[in-house]
Each structure stands twice: as C-alpha cells, then as structure tokens.
N, C-alpha and C positions, 0 to 999 in steps of 0.2 A: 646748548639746549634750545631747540625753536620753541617759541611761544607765538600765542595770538589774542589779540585781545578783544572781549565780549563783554557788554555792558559796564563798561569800566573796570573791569579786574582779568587779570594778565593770568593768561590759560598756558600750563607749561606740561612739560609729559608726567610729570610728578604734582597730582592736584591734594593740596592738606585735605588729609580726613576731616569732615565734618566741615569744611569749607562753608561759608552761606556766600549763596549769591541772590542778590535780590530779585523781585520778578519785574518790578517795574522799574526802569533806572530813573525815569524820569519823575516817579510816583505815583502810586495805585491811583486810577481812579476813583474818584471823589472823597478822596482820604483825607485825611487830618494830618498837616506834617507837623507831629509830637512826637516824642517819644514814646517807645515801646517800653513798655513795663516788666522785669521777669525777677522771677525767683532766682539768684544763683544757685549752682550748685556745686560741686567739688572741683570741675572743668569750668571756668571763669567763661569758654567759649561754646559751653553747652549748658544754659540755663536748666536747672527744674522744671520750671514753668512758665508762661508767659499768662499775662491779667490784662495786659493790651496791647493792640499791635495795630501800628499806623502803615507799618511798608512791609508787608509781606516780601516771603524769601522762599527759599528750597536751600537745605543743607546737602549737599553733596557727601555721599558715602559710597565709593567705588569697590568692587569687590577685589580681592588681590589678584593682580595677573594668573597667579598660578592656578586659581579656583575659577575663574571669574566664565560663567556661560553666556553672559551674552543678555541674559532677562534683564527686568529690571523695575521696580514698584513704586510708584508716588505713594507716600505715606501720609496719613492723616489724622492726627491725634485727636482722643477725645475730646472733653470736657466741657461739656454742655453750652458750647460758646461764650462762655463766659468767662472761660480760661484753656488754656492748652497744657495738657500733663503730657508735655514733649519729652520727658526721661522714659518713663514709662511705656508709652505707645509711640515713640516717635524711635529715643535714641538705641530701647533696648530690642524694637524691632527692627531697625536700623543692624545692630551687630548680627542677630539670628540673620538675617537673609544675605548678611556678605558673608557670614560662615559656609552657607551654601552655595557659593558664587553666582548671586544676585545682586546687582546695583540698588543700593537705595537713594531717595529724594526726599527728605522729611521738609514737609509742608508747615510751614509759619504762615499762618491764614489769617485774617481778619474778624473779629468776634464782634458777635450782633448783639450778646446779650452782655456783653463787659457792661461796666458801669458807666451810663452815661454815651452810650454807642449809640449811633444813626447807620450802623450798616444795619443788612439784610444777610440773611444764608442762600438765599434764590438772588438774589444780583452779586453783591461783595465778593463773599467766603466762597462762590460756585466761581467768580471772576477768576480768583486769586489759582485757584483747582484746573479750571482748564489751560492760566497762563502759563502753567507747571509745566502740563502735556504739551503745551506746544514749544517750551524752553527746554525737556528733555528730548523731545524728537531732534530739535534743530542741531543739538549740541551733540546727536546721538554719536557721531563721525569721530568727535574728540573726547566722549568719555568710553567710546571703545561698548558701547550697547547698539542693539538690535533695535531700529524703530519699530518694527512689525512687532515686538515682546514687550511692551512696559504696558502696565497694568496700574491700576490703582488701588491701594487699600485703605479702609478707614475704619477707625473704633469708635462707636457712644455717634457722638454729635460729628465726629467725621465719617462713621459708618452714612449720616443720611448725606454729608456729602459725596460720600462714593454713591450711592444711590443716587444723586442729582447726576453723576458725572459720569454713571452710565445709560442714566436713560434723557438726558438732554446733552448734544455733543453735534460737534461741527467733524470730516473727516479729520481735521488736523488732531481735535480734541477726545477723541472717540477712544479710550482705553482699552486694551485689545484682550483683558482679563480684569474681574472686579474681584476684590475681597472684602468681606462684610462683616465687622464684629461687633456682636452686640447694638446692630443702631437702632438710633431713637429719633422718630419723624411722625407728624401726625397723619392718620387715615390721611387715603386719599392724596396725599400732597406727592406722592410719587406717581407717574404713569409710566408703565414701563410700553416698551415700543417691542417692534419684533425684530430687530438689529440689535439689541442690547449685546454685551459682551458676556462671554460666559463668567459663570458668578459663583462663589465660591460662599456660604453663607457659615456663621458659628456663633450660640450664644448658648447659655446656660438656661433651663428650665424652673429655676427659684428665681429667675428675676424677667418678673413678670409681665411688666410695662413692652421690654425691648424682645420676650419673644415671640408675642404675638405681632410684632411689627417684622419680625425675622422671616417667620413662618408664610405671613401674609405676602412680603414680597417673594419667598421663594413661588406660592400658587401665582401671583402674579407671572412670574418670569415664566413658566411651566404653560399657564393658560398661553404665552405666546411663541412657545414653542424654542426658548432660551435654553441651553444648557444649565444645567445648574445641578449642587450638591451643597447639601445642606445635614448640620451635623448641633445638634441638641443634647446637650448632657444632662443630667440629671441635676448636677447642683455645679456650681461656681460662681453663682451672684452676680453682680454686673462688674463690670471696669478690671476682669482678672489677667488681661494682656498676658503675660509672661510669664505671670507671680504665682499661679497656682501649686500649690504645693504638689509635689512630685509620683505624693498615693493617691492624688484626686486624677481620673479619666479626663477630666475636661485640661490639663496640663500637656496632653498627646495632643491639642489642637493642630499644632504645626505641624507635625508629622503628620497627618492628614491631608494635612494643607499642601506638605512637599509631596505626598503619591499626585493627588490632585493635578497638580502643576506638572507633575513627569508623566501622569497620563495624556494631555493635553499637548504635549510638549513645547510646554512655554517655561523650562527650564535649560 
C-alpha cells in the first residue's frame, strides 16, 4: 500500500472515516495550547460537542468510491460560538452528503464566545475556515475531490462564517459554492463583493432573529449580481439541521438543496 505523509499522519489509499486531521501542525495562531474540551458521545472518536477548542481540525469524511462525484463541502457547525453541536450539524451532515456522493470536511473551529476565549470570529474562527479551503484543495489529488467543486456550508454561528468565507477570500480560499442555514451575524458586518460564490440560502420563517439576516443577505447577494436561491419555510424554528420531523416542509431542505447543486453542476 503507498502512503505519504502530510502534517504528520500517514496518508494511505484507505483514509478512516471520520479521520481528524489538524489544520495547524505546528499550532493555530495565537492559540492557547490547552486542551480541547468535548462532550462524548457513543463514537469515543466523534464527540457530541465541543465547549473549547485550542487546535482546530477538519474530520475527513470521503464519499464511497462507488458513489463518490467528485464535489465536496467544508462543514461548519453551529452553536453560537460558544460551543460546536458537531453531531448534529457537523457529523449527521457529514453522512447525508456522502450518501450522495459528496466528500465532507467537518470544521473544529475556534470559539470566541466559549468561556473565557480571546479569539474573534473575523480573525480566529474565519483563520481556522479558510485554512480548511486551502488544506482541502491541496490534498484534493489524494482524497480523489475536484478543486474547482468544494464549497462551504455553515449552520447558526457557522452559517456567518460561510458568510465571512464567501465574501472575504484570497483565490486559494474562495469557495466555489456557499450554503447558508439559518445564520446569525449582525447588520452590516457582512459586505458582500460581486465575485462571491453562488449561494445557496435556507431558514425557517418562526425564527426570527436568523431570517431576516437570511433574507437580507440573499438582497445583498442579488443587489450584486451573485447567483443565489433562497428557500423560507413557514415554520421549523432555528438549529432544525436534519431533525425536522418528516410531515414538516422545512425536512425536504436537502433535497432542494441536491436540485440546486445538479442544476449548477457542482455535484
């Protein structure tokens, strides 16, 4: 079996699901080297949650040879910075896109609001998000993904970092599709440019805070001439990732989501 090896962990043609590999080997900038803090949960190797994090990472989740097209999506879980509900927005979006043969990247980011944190979401947690994009392009050769195809998606408080991460971006770091759920950022702290990626936007209409921040960036993205589709439901409340019960509309997100992505043809 050839291997090679990349930031100290040994790259074989067979990579463990759910693999983490760090982003920074040497240590995130201006980071605290402590210990990360998580919730277990039934997988010892796939926390619940994370309440702090010193060394940001990307779990690797590759789609099965047999399915696998070629796309592929930096993931970024919510939770108001103050915590990451990586089961939910990280590991159970993670399954849905390699059932459709999509590569996933679930983002371990840095929290601003944890207890007692000196990061930021505009320096840190945007650091941690573009060193992503430019760790999955580089590596794109050996996880068998298309650089031209990886996109970014975020929920709640990673929803404004997709939002950072497609309207401030270097060409390495520039995500070449954004997906938007539910986020939460104040006026004004987004500017979107007229290169942005096209953008993919979805929140529920009872929660109220995160759709006018929805709505606002899709006229944003429109006024500059950005692709975009945007999709408002009547009720699902905030943080419903995956879990929407089956008779509620707002549950067909995804499949919206997968037309979306096959009209564009970044599947």
């Amino acid at each position: 079996m050839c291997a090679m090896v990349f930031a100290g962990v040994i790259w074989a043609q067979q990579i463990p699901h759910g693999l983490e590999v760090p982003l920074w080997p040497d240590g995130a900038p201006n980071a605290e080297d402590a210990p990360d803090v998580s919730e277990r949960s039934d997988d010892p190797a796939l926390p619940k949650k994370f309440t702090v994090v010193h060394h940001p990472s990307i779990y690797v989740f590759l789609a099965p040879q047999d399915k696998a097209t070629g796309a592929a999506v930096v993931v970024a879980p919510g939770g108001g910075h103050s915590q990451l509900v990586i089961d939910k927005e990280g590991w159970e979006m993670a399954d849905w896109l390699n059932k459709h043969g999509v590569a996933a990247f679930v983002l371990k980011y840095r929290l601003a609001k944890a207890k007692n944190s000196y990061y930021t979401v505009e320096q840190d947690a945007w650091e941690d998000a573009s060193q992503a994009m430019r760790m999955v392009r580089k590596q794109a050769g050996d996880w068998k993904i298309d650089p031209k195809r990886v996109g970014f998606m975020g929920f709640s408080a990673g929803g404004e970092l997709a939002a950072l991460m497609e309207t401030h971006f270097e060409p390495a770091t520039r995500p070449d599709f954004a997906v938007i759920v539910y986020p939460g950022f104040k006026p004004g702290a987004i500017t979107v440019p007229n290169n942005a990626p096209p953008t993919f936007l979805v929140c529920a209409d009872d929660d109220p805070t995160h759709v006018v921040t929805t709505v606002n960036l899709y006229l944003d993205l429109q006024k500059q001439g950005v692709s975009a589709e945007m999709h408002i439901y009547a009720s699902g409340k905030h943080g419903f990732g995956l879990r929407a019960p089956t008779t509620m509309p707002v549950a067909s997100w995804t499949d919206r989501l997968w037309d979306w992505m096959g009209d564009r043809g970044l599947r």
